[in-house]
N, C-alpha and C positions, 0 to 999 in steps of 0.2 A: 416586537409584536405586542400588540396592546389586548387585553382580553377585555369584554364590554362587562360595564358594572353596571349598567342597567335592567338586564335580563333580571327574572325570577330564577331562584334556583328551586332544585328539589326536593335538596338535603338543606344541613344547617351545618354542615363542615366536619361533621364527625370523618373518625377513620375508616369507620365501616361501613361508608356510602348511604345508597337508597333503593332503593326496590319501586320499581315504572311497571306498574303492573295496570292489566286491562287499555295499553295503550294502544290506538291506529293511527297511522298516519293521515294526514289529510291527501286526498286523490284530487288529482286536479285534471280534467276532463278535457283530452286532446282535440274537441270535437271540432272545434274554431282553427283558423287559421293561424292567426298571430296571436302571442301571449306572454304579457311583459310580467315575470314574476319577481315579487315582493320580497323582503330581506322577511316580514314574518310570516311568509308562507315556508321556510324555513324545515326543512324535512319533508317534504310534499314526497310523493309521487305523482310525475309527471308522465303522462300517457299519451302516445301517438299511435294513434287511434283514426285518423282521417287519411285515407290511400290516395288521398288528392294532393297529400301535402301541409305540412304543418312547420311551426315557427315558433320555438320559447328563447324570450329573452333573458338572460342572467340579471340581478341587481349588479348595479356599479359597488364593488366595493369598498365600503367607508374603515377607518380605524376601527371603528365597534363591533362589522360586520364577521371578521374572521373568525372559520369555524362552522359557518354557516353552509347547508349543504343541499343538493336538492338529486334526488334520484327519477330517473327515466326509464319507462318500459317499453317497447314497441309493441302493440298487440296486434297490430294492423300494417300488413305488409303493403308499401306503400306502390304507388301503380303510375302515378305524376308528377312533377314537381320534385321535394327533399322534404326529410325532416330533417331543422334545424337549430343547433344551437347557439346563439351568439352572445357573448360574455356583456353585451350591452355597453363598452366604450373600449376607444380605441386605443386605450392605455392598462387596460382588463386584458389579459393572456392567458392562454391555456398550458398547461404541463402537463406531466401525468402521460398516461398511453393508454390504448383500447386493445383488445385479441380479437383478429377478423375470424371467423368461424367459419368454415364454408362447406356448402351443401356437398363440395365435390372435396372427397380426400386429397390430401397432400397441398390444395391450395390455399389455407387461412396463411394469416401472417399478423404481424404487430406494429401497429402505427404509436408514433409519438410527437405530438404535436411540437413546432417552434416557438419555447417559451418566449423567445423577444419579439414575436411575431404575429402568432396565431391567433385570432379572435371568434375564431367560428368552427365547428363542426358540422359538416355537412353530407350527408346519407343521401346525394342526387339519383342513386343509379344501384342497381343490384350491388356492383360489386362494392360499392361505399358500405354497403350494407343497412338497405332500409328494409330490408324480410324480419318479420315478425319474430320474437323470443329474443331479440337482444335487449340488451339492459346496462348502463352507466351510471355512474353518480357525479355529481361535479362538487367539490369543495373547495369552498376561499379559504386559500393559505398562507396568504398575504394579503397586502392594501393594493395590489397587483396582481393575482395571480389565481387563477380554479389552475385546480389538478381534477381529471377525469381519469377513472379506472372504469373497467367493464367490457364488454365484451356484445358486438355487434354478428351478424349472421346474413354473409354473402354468397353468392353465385356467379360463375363458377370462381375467377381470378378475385380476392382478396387487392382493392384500392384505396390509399390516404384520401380519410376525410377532409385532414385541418386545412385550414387555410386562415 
């Protein structure tokens, strides 16, 4: 694994680190349909935010890119369509797993995507879990590879998104 020497740091390599204070993330507004996001958009929070349906792209990841991560919130329980995440090539795969939440007791359950396979996350239908208060992040942990942790919020029967 290569770590990118081109980034700024924040410290100067002391032992005792740095202190990130006054910091917000940048919001990136689910308003639009499709949305191809940037290696330096890089920490964003991503919102899906449109009940018609919405679409963020992952960056392809490059040797420099690893490390880099991007977090998602649903605020808007979706009514059409999916909200979707696609790793942006077909040599980009997902790892990691989601906890499906569900409105009805005893039905959440735990998806884990097919690392040699997966390129997509997809919340089409209640039980995929497009209801509003779920929340994932995706990080590149190789030149291949997001791992997604988090946890989505279905009705009633808990369904694999990946594909």
């Amino acid at each position: 694994m290569t770590i990118a020497t081109n980034r700024e740091f924040l410290d100067h390599g002391s032992d005792d680190g740095c202190r990130w204070r006054g910091v917000a993330q940048q919001v990136i507004d689910g308003a639009g349909t499709t949305r191809q996001l940037l290696v330096g958009e890089s920490g964003a929070l991503c919102l899906f935010a449109n009940a018609a349906g919405q679409i963020y792209n992952l960056p392809i990841i490059g040797a420099d890119d690893i490390g880099i991560w991007f977090e998602f919130s649903i605020t808007v329980s979706a009514s059409s369509n999916s909200y979707t995440v696609n790793t942006g090539s077909s040599s980009n795969f997902m790892g990691g797993g989601i906890s499906a939440s569900s409105t009805t007791p005893g039905d959440g359950d735990v998806f884990s995507p097919v690392i040699a396979t997966d390129v997509a996350m997809t919340l089409d239908r209640v039980e995929d879990g497009w209801l509003a208060g779920g929340f994932f992040t995706f990080t590149a942990i190789s030149s291949t590879e997001w791992t997604v942790g988090g946890i989505t919020v279905t009705e009633p029967a808990a369904a694999d998104p990946f594909s």
